[in-house]
N, C-alpha and C positions, 0 to 999 in steps of 0.2 A: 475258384476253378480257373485253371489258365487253359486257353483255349489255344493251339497251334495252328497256322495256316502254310499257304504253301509259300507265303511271305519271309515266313520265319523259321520254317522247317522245311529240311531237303526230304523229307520221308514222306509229309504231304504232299510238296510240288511232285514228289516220285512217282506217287499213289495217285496225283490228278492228273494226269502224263498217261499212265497204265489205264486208267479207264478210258480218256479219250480216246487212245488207241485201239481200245477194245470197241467202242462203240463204233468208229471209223474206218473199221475191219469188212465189213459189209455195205455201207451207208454210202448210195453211188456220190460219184463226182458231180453230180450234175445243177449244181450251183447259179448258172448261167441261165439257165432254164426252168427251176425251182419256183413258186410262187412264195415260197417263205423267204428266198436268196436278198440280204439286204437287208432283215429284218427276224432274222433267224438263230435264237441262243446257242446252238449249235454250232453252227460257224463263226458266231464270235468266240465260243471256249475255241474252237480249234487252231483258231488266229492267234489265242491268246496262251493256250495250253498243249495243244497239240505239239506233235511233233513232227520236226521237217519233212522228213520220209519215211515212209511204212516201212516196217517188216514182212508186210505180209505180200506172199509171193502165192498165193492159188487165186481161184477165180471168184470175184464176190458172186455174192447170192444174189438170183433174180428173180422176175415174179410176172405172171404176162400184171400189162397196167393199161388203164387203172385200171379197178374194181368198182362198176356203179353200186354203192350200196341204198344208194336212192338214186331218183332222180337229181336231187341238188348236190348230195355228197358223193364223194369219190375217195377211191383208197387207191393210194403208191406204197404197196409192201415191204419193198426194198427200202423206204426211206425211215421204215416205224423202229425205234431205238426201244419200244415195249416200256414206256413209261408209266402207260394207266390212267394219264389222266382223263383220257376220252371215256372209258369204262365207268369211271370212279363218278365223273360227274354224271351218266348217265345213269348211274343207281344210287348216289349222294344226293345230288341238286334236282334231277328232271325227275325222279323213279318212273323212269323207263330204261327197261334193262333193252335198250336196241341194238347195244355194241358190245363186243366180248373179247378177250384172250383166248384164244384156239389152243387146241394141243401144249406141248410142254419139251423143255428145253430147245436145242438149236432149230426146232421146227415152231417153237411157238408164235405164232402171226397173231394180228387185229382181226375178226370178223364179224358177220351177224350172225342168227339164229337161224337153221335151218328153218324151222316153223314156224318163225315168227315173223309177222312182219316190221320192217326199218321204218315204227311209227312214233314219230317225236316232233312236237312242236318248237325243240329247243336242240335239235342238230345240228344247228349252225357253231353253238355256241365249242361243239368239241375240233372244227375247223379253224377259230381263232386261239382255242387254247393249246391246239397242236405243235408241239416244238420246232419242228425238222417240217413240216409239209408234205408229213404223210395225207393228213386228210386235206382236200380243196372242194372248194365251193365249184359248182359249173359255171356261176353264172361271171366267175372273174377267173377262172384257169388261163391261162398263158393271154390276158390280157393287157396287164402293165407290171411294171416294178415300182416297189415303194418309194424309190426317187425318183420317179416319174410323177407322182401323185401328189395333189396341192390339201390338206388334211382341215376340217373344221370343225369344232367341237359342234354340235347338232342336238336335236329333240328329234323324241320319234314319233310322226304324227299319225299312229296307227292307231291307237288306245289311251284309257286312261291313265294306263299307269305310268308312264311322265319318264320312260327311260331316256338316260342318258347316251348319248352317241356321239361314234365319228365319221363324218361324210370322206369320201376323196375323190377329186375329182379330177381328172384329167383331161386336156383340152378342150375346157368348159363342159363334159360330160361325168354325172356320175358313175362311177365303176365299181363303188364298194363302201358297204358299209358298215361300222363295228360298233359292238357293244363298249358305251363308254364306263367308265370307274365310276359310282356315284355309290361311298357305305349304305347312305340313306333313303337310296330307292331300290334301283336294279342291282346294287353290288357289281358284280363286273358281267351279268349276264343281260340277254334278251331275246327277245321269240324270234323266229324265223319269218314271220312277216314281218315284224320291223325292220330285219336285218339284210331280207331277198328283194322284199315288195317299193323298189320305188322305180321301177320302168315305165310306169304311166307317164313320169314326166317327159318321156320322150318318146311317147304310144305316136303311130302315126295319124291319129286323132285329135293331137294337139292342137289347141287357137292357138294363131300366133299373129292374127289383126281383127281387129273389129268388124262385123256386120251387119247390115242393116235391113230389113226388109222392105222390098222395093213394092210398087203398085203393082206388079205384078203377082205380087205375094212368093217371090223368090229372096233369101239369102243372101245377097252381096257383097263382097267385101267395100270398105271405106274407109275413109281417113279418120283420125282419132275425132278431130273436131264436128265432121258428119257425124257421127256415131254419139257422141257425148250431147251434142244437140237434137239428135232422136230421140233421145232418152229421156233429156227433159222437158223435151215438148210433149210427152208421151203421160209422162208422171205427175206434171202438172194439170192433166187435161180430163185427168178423173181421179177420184178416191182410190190411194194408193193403200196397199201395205208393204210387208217386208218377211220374206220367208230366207233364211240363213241355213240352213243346217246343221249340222255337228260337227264340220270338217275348220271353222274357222278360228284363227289365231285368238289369243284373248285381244289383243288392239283391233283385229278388223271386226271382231266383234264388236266391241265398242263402235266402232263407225257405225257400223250398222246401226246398232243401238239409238246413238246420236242422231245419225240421217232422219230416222223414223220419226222421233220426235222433235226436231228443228224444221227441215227441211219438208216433209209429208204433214208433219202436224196429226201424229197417229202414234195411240199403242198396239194397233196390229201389227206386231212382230213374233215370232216363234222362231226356234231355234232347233225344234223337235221334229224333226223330217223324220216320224217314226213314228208307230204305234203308241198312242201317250192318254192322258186323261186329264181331266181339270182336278183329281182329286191328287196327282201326282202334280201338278202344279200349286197346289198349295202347302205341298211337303215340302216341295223342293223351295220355297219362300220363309214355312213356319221354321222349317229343322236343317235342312243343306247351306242354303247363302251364308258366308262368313262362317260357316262351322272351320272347324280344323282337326279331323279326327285325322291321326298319321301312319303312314307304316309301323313305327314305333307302339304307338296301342294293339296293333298285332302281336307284336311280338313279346307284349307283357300279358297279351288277354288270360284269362283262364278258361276261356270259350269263346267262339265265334261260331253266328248264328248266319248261316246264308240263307237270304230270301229270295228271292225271283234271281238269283246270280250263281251263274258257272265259271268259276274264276279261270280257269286251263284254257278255256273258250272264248274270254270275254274280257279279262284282264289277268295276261299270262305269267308276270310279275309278280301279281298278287296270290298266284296259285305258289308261285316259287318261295313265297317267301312265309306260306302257310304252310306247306310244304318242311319247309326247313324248321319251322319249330316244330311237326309233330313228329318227324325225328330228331331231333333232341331232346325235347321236353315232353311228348307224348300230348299235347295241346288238342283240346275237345274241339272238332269241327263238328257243327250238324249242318244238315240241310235239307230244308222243307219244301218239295219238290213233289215231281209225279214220276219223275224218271229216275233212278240212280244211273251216274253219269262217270265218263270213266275218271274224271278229276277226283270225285268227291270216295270213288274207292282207293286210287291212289291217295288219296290223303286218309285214307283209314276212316271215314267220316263215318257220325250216327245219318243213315237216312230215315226221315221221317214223310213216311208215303201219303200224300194226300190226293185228291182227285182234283182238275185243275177248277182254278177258280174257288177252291173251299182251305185255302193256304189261312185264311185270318183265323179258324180257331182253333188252328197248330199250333201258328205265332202265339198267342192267348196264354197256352199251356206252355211255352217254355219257361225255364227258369235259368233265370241269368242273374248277375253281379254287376257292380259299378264297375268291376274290372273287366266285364265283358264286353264285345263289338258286335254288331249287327250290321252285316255287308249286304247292302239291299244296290241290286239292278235295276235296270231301268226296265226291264220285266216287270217286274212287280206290278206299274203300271197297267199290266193288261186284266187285273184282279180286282175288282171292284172290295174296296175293306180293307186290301192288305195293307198299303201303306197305313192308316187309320190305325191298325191294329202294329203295326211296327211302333208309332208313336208311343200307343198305349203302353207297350212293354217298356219300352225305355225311359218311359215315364216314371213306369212304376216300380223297375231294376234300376235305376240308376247308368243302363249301360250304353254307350257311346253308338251314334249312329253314323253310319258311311254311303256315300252313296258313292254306286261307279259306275257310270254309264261304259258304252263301248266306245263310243268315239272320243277322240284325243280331245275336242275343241270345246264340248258341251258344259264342262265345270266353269267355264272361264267366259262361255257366251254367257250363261245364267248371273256370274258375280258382274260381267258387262251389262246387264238391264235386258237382256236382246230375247225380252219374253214380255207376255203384255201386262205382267204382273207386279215386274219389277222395275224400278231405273236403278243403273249404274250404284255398287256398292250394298247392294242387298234391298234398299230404298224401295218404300211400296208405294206406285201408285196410287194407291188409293189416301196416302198422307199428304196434307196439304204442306207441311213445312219440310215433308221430302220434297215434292216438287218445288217447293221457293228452294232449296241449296242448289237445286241441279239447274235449275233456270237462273241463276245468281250464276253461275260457273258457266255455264252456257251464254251469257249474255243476252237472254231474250225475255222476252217479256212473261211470256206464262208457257206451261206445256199443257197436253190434252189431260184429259181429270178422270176420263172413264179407264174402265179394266180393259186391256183389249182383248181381239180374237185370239184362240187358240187354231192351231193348222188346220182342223177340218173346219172349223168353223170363216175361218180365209173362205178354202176351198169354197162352201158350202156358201159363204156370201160373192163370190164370183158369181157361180153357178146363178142364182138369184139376182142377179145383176144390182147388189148391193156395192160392190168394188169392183173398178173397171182397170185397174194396176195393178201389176206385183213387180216386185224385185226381190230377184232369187238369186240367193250365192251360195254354190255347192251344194246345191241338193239333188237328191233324185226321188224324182215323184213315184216310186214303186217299192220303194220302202213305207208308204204310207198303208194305213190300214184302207184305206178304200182308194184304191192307185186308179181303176176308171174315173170316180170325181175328182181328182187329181189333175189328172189329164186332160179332161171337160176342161176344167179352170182356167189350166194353162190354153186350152185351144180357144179360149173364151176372151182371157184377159188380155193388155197391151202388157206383152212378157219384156222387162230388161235381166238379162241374165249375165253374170257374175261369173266365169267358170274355166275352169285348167284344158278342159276337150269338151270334142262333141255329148252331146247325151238327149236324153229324151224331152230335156228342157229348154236347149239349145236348141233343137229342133223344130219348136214351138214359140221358140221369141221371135219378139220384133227387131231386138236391139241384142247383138250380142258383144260383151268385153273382155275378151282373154286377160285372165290375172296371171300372176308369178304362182308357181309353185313353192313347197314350203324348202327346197334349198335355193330358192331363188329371191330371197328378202328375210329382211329380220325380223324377231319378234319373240313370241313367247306363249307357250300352252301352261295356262293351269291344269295341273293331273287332279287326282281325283281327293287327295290332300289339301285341293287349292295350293299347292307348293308350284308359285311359278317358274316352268322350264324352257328358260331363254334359249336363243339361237342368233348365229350370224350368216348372212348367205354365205354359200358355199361355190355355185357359181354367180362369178360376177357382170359377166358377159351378158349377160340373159336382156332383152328389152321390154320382158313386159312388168307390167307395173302391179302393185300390190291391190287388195280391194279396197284398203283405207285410202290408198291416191286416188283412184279414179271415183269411189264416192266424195271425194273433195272436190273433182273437176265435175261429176255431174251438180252438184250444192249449187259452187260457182255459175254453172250456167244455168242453172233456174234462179238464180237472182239472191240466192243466201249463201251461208257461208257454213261451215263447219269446222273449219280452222284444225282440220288432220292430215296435212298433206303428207309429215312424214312419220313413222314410227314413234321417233324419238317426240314428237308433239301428244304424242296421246297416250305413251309412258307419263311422259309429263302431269297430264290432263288425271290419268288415272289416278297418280299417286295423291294428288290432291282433294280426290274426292275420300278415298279415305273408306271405313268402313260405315254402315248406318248404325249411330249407338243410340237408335230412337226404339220404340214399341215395334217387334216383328209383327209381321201381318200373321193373321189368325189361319186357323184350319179346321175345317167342320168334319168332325166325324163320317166315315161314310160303313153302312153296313155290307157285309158280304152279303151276295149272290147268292139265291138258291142254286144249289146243282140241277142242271139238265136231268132229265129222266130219258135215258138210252136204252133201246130193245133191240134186236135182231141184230141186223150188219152196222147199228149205230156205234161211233166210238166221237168220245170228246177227246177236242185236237191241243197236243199241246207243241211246244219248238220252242229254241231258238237258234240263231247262227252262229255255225260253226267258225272259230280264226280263221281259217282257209278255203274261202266259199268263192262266187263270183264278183265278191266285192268293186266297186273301182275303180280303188288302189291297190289290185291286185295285178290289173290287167297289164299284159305283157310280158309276164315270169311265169312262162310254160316249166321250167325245171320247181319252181314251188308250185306252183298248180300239182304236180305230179305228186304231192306230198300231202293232198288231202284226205283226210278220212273217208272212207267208202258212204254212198248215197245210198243210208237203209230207212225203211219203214220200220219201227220197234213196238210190239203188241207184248202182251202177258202171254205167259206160260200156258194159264188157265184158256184163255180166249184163242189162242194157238191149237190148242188142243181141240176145242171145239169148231174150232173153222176149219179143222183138217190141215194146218201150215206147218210147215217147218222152215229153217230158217234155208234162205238162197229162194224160196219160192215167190212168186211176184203177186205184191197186192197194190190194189187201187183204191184211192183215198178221194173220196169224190164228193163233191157240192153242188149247188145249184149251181152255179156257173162256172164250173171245168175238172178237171179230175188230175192228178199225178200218178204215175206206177212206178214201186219202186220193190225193191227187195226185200225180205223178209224176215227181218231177226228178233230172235225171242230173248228177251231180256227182264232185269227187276223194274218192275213199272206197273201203276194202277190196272187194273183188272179193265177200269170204264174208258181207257185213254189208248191214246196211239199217238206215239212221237216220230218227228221227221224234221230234218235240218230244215231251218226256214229260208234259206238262199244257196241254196247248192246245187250243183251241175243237177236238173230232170227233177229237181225242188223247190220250185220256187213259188212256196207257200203263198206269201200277198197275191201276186199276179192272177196264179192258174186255180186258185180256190177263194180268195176273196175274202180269205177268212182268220183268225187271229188265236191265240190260246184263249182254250175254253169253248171254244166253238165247236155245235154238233157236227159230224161228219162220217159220213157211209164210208165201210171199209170192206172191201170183196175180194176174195182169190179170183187171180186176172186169170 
């Protein structure tokens, strides 16, 4: 076949001449003031192919502008050349049909659905694919041009699923971020809070020097040296531990990790600033560390089985990319739940209706393949058996197990040690010639030999004046299942905290040390593959320092060492530890839970958070705030009917210690359950009820 171009044929170049012209017919001038101007295919054909001067002598077509089709996106009419590909991806890749072609011929425009609402957690992604700059983001409209902007390849430290990105920044500020090219993770896409949510790093909440608390019991600011000598006079002076959160790098995690065991001489550390269990800590030790189950086993599976996990909600990536094989290949999803969820109908999914807390002898009866995958959340957790009974199945199928938690940092704290179960490399405490490697590589003489605390059990030895220290980095105490002994803790203990802004933790230390944000130092998130996703800063200007520095500078000034001053030292440090190719640590069966017995206004609670809640790392992006799912209470048909409800009407969901109201929609969900987002705007499950999935809870028309 010979192929002609407009290189070698005058009838092509003629043909590509004619259409640029035809597209150029309408398509304003307005180049100068364009947010795609500079980076726009459009205007390179027309530089390249176009021609000198129009023909066309009437008046182009105009359109009032823009069009808010959301809060974050916006439509310029007159610039849309009708390519499809905004449409195309929103019924190919996202299925959600939120964008459309209007009417037909010389009237045909972009729009939305009269009746529908512009709901998508991946609307950003038709702004970056947009040729000409019909669609724009709000939150970078006429704010720079791309040669304005200094570009870094990046991690997205929202989730697990490890997308690839690009920061840009401008006079040391960032202004925009994109989905980077990765075949093997994201493909060229990512969710809308990865893409909108990073304002916090410049929320007017930001530390930007150190604290100290004074005899008066106020706050102060201080010099780094004050502050770091606070810290370890503090830390030294009673029984420390180490609370991390989810939000940390895999190096600063390791610090942590390190600190806890050199420097405090302790395996109380956790990294689970969330609802968790010791029986999830021994899963995440016998079956997660070192596993390597991939996107790849997705996309060969013959089934995937979801357990305690809403992928659209929780790892948006992995919804995308389950998604894409069961339109192609028609790929079995189930998911064993209480709620059917709008993910798991977009993916055509079997739901398998259980009541909460009774998920283990669903799992039981599945049947799966060595080719299969079981995508188990960090939900699952709040189920007494489930994981136990996840084990079982994959034991006895041959089928591959995944875990994904929500946050970015948690696969990569866990392969760090920075749990009291593990050290560094999968390594279990509880093996004597794990700890001689790690103390041989550490240079110290011995590390501690017991299992340590898990976070309530921290908590719960504060409280008890067992431990008179903590050291906290990135947490926030109100994602925990009991947030009042949380709080107690923190107003109990000598707090040093670790942290990007203000928060409820900071509030409560003694010692407080503004870190870098994650485009303000290097490093690297393990996703939920364990496939580590490096990064470089992006601004370089920035002065504050990372958590692996300054747990080097407090080491140093309590009298030891930890020898992490900078990234590239504990890349180092990591890669030599290597994986543990000794005996996994064991895991003891746990059986499920009887089900609660509910009468009258009784319903068992289940949730979990939605991608767009009050996160954070959300704070500050009012235009994605606007993009969140509506704050409903969800009951059965049946139970609807007999309370007299219909959907819009307001019900209250109440506990011993506080109640929420919210709105009232009837959906497929157990008969004995009521679902409600667990951190959303007049939802904030932990806080205002105290209570977690599975938990009994009175529900009334308000």
């Amino acid at each position: 076949m010979i192929v002609k171009t407009q290189l070698t044929s005058p009838v092509a170049e003629k043909a590509q001449r004619g259409v640029m012209e035809l597209l150029l017919i309408n398509h304003p001038l307005d180049c100068p003031v364009c947010d795609k101007g500079g980076e726009c295919p459009l205007q390179n054909q027309a530089m390249s192919n176009g021609q000198g001067e129009t023909r066309f002598e009437g008046v182009k077509r105009t359109f009032q502008k823009p069009i808010n089709i959301s809060s974050q996106v916006l439509l310029d009419r007159e610039r849309c050349v009708l390519c499809a590909r905004c449409t195309r991806f929103s019924e190919q890749i996202a299925s959600d049909p939120f964008i459309t072609l209007n009417e037909r011929g010389a009237l045909q425009q972009v729009g939305i659905y009269e009746n529908k609402p512009f709901e998508s957690y991946f609307s950003g992604n038709t702004v970056q694919i947009c040729p000409v700059g019909a669609l724009t983001g709000a939150a970078y409209r006429f704010r720079a041009r791309p040669f304005d902007l200094v570009s870094t390849p990046s991690a997205c430290e929202h989730c697990a699923s490890g997308c690839d990105m690009r920061t840009d920044v401008r006079r040391g500020k960032t202004l925009r971020r994109l989905a980077g090219d990765d075949p093997s993770v994201n493909e060229e896409w990512n969710c809308d809070k990865g893409r909108w949510a990073f304002k916090y790093v410049t929320s007017v909440d930001r530390l930007t020097t150190p604290l100290v608390r004074n005899a008066s019991g106020e706050l102060v600011a201080a010099s780094w040296p004050e502050a770091l000598a606070a810290a370890a006079k503090g830390l030294k002076a009673a029984k420390a531990a180490v609370l991390v959160g989810g939000r940390a790098t895999h190096e600063d995690a390791y610090g942590y990790s390190k600190f806890a065991r050199v420097a405090l001489g302790t395996n109380d550390i956790d990294f689970r600033s969330r609802v968790s269990s010791d029986e999830e800590r021994e899963f995440l030790a016998a079956r997660v560390v070192g596993s390597s189950t991939m996107y790849l086993d997705i996309d060969r599976a013959d089934h995937v089985l979801l357990v305690g996990f809403e992928p659209e909600e929780e790892s948006p990536i992995v919804f995308l990319r389950l998604n894409k094989q069961v339109r192609k290949r028609a790929l079995k999803v189930s998911a064993i739940a209480t709620k059917l969820s709008i993910g798991v109908e977009k993916l055509k999914g079997e739901f398998v209706k259980v009541a909460p807390g009774q998920e283990g002898a669903a799992i039981a009866a599945q049947s799966l393949t060595s080719k299969s995958v079981i995508l188990v959340g960090e939900r699952a957790a709040e189920s007494a058996g489930v994981l136990s009974a996840v084990a079982a199945l994959a034991d006895s199928s041959s089928a591959k197990i995944a875990w994904i938690p929500r946050r970015a940092g948690e696969r990569g704290a866990l392969e760090a040690g920075a749990i009291g179960n593990l050290l560094p490399g999968g390594r279990p405490v509880a093996d004597a010639a794990a700890r001689v490697d790690i103390a041989a590589l550490w240079s110290t003489d011995a590390l501690p030999t017991s299992v340590g605390k898990n976070t309530n059990e921290i908590y719960a030895a504060v409280n008890a004046g067992e431990i008179g220290a903590l050291l906290v980095g990135g947490l926030d105490p109100l994602d925990s299942e009991n947030s009042q002994a949380a709080l107690a803790a923190l107003d109990k203990a000598f707090v040093v905290s670790l942290e990007i802004a203000s928060s409820a933790v900071t509030e409560r230390a003694d010692v407080v040390l503004p870190v870098a944000a994650v485009t303000e130092k290097s490093g690297s998130f393990l996703n939920w593959e364990g496939r580590a996703r490096s990064f470089d800063a992006a601004v370089h200007d920035s002065l504050n320092r990372s958590d692996l520095r300054i747990l080097s500078m407090i080491a140093e000034e309590m009298g030891t060492s930890v020898n992490l001053a900078t990234v590239t030292a504990a890349i180092k440090e990591i890669s030599s530890i290597g994986k543990w190719d000794g005996a996994r640590a064991s895991m003891s069966k746990v059986a499920s839970a009887s089900q609660p017995a509910v009468s009258g206004d009784q319903f068992i609670l289940t949730s979990w958070r939605r991608l767009l809640d009050l996160g954070t790392l959300q704070q500050g992006e009012e235009n994605l705030a606007g993009t969140a799912r509506k704050t409903v209470a969800v009951i059965s048909s049946k139970r609807a009917q007999a309370m007299g409800v219909s959907d819009g009407d307001q019900l209250k969901i109440s506990t011993s210690l506080g109640s929420v109201t919210l709105s009232a929609l009837v959906e497929d969900i157990h008969d004995d359950a009521v679902w409600a987002p667990r951190n959303s705007r007049g939802s904030q499950l932990l806080v205002n009820l105290g209570v977690a999935h599975g938990a009994v809870v009175t529900v009334v028309k308000a």
